[in-house]
C-alpha positions, 0 to 999 in steps of 0.5 A, spaced: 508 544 448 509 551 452 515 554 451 514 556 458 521 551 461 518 550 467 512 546 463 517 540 462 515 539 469 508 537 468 506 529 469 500 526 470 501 524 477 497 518 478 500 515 473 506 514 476 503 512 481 499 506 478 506 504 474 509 505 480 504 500 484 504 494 479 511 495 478 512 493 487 506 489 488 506 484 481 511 480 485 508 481 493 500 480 491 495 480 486 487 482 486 481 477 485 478 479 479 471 477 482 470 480 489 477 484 490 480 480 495 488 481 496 492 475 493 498 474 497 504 470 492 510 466 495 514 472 496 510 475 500 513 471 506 519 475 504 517 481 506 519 485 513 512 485 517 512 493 516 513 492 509 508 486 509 502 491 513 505 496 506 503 492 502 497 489 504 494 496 504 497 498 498 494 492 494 487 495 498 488 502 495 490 498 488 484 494 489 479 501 490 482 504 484 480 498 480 473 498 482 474 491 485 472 494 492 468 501 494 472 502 500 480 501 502 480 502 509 482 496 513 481 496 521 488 492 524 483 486 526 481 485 518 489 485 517 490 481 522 485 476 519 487 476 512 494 476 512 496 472 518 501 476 522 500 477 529 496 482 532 502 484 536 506 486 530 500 488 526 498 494 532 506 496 533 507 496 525 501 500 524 503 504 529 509 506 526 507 507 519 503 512 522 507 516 526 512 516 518 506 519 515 506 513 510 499 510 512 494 515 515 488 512 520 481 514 521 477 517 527 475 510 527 481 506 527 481 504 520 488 505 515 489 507 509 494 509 504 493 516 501 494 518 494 501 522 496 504 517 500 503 512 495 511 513 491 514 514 499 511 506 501 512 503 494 520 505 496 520 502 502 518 496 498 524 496 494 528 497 500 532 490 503 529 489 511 530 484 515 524 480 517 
């Protein structure tokens, strides 16, 4: 270990990141172990519709960093489809998550979640909405 005291402010950031996500998600949702899909459990009907789309494309991105799936990006349709929330909410929330800079979108119109945005969703996770 350096001597350097700003050394004790070196972590390994993915890590974090990954202990983080199982921590938040184990509860929501699950990954296919075959083909990748996102597992919604019981208690994900618990979840605020903002905090639903979150962690629908939190699971994607853990999906993704387990190889279970090459690509992360999800149109809102595909969403819409696979969790059952109405396109008039998915759209509007989408929108929002965007605009807090805590989803980001392709030229496409496809969503994601990026690596530094990840502690800032998993946080709202774990914040009491209303549905």
């Amino acid at each position: 270990m350096s001597d350097d005291p700003l050394s004790n402010l070196l972590l390994d950031a993915e890590e974090i990141d990954r202990a983080s996500l199982a921590r938040v998600l184990h509860a929501y949702l699950g990954i296919d172990n075959n083909n990748g899909k996102i597992i919604q459990k019981a208690s994900f009907n618990k979840l605020s519709a903002r905090q639903k789309v979150l962690a629908y494309l939190l699971g994607k991105k853990v999906a993704k960093l387990l190889g279970k799936v090459e690509i992360e990006l999800i149109s809102p349709k595909d969403i819409q489809a696979e969790t059952g929330i109405p396109k008039g909410t998915v759209n509007p929330k989408l929108r929002e998550l965007v605009d807090n800079c805590l989803v980001s979108q392709t030229k496409e119109g496809e969503y994601y979640i990026e690596s530094h945005q990840i502690l800032d969703c998993v946080a709202l996770l774990e914040t009491k909405e209303e549905k």
